[in-house]
C-alpha positions as CSV (number, residue, x, y, z in Angstrom):
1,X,20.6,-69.3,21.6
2,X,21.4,-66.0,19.8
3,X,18.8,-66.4,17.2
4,X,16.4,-67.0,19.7
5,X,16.8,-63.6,21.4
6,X,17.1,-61.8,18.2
7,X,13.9,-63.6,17.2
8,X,12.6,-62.8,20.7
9,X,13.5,-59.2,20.1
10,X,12.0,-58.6,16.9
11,X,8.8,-60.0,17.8
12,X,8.4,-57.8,20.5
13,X,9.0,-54.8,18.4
14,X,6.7,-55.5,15.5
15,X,3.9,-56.0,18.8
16,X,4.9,-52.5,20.1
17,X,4.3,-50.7,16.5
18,X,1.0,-51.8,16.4
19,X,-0.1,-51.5,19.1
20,X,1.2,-47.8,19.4
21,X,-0.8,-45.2,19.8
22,X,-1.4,-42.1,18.0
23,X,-0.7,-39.0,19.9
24,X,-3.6,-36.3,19.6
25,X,-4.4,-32.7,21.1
26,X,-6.8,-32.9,24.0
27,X,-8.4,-29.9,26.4
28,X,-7.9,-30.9,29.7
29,X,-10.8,-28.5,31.6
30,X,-14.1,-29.1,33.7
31,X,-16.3,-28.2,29.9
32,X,-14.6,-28.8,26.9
33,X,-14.1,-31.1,24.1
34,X,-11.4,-32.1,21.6
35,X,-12.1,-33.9,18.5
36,X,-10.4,-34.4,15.3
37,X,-12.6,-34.1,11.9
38,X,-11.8,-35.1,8.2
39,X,-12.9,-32.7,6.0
40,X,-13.0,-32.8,1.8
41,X,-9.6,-35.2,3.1
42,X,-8.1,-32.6,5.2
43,X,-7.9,-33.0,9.0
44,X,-8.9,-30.5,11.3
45,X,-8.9,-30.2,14.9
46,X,-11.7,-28.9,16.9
47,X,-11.2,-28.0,20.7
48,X,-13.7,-26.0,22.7
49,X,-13.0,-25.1,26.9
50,X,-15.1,-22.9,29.1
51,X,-16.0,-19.6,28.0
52,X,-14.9,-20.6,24.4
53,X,-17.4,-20.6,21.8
54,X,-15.5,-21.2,18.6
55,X,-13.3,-23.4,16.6
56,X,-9.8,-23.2,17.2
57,X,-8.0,-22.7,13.9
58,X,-5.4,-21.3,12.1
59,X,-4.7,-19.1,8.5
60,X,-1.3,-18.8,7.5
61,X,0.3,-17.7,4.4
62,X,4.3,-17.0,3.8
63,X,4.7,-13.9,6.3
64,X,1.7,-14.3,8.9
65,X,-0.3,-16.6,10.6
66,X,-3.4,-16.3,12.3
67,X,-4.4,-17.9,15.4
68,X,-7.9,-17.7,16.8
69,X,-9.2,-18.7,20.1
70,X,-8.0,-19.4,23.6
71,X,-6.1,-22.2,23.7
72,X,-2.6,-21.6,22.2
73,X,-0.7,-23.8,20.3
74,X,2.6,-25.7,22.1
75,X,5.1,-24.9,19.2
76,X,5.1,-21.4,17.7
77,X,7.2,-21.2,14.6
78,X,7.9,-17.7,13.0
79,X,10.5,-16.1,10.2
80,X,13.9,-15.9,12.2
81,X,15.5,-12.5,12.3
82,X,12.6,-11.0,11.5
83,X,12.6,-6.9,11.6
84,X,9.5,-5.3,12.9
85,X,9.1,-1.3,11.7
86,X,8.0,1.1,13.6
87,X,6.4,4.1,13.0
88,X,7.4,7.4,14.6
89,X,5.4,9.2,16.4
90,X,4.5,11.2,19.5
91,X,1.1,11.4,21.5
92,X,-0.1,13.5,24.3
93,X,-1.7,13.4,26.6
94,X,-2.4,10.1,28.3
95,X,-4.1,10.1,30.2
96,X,-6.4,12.0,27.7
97,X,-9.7,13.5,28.5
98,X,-11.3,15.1,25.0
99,X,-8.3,14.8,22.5
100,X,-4.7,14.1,22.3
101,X,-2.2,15.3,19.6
102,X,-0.5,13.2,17.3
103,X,3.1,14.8,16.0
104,X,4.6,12.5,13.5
105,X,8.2,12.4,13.6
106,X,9.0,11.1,10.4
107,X,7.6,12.0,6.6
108,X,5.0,10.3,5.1
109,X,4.9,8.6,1.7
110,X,1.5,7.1,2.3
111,X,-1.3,7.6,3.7
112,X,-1.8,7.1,7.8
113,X,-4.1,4.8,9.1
114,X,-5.5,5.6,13.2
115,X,-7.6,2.4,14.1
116,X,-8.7,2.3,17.7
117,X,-9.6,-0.7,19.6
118,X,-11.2,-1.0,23.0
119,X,-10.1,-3.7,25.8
120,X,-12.2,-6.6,24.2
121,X,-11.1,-6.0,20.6
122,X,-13.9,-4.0,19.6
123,X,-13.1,-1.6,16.3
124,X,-14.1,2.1,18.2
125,X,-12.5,4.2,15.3
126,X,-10.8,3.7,12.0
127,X,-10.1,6.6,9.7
128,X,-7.1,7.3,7.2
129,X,-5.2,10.8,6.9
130,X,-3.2,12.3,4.0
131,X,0.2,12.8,4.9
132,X,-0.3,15.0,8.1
133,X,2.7,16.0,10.0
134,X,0.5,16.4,13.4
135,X,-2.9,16.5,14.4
136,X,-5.6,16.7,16.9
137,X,-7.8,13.6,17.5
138,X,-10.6,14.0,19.3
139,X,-12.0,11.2,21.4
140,X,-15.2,12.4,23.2
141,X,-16.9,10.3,22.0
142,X,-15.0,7.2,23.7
143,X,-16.5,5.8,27.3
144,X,-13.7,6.1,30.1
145,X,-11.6,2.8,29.8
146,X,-8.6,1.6,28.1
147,X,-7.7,1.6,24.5
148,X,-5.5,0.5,21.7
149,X,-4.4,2.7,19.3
150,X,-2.5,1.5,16.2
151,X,-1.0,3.9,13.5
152,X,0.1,2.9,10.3
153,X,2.1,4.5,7.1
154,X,5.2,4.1,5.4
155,X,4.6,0.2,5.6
156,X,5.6,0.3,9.2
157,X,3.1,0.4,13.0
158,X,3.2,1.5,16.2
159,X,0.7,0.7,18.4
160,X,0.1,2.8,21.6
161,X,-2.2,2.0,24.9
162,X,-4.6,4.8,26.1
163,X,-6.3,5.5,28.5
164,X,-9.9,8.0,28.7
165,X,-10.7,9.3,31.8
């Protein structure tokens, strides 16, 4: 009688592994599409949702990776105790009209990089500066809005939010 459970048993698991199914990534929206693709033997996985025009992907090398797109993924794995630099510096005014001033609080060993992005990601400005210790900036030529300033030397950042009146 034992057997015939334990035959019973085992039968009904080898039935459940094959007839298991694969868990996949889906979008879940009114317009949209998932599908996976098997390119040159490597699988990739497409998803597209309203407003979204592009393939969702991923670079990633051993400090970064690079997500593109919308849809996020559900895990997000990084270096643990990781220490993020930052720069030094002060600027003012904000809100700024024509220019603000840039005072660097630390010395630089490299050069500085200002890059200056608007709300939708747009590159506005991007110049480099040998080792200033402050500055003016002029930004007259920005539209009223808000902005995203990022300086960069000394292998740190600091990024700053401005806004043009």
């Amino acid at each position: 009688m034992l057997m015939k459970h334990l035959y019973f048993l085992l039968i009904f698991l080898i039935n459940i592994t094959i007839h298991a199914q694969k868990i996949q990534r889906s979008t879940f929206s009114s317009s949209g599409n998932s599908i996976q693709v098997t390119v040159l033997n490597k699988e990739y996985y497409v998803s597209q949702s309203i407003g979204q025009k592009s393939i969702i992907g991923s670079l990633k090398n051993s400090n970064y990776t690079i997500r593109q797109g919308f849809q996020q993924y559900l895990l997000i794995a990084g270096k643990p105790n990781q220490t993020v630099l930052k720069f030094s510096a002060s600027v003012y005014p904000n809100p700024v009209d024509k220019s603000i001033k840039i005072v660097l609080n630390e010395e630089l060993t490299t050069n500085l990089v200002i890059t200056i992005y608007d709300i939708l990601g747009r590159l506005q400005y991007q110049n480099a500066k040998k080792h200033p210790s402050k500055f003016d900036l002029d930004l007259s030529f920005l539209s009223t809005g808000t902005y995203f300033m990022t300086l960069i030397a000394n292998g740190k950042n600091q990024q700053y939010k401005l806004i043009k009146n």
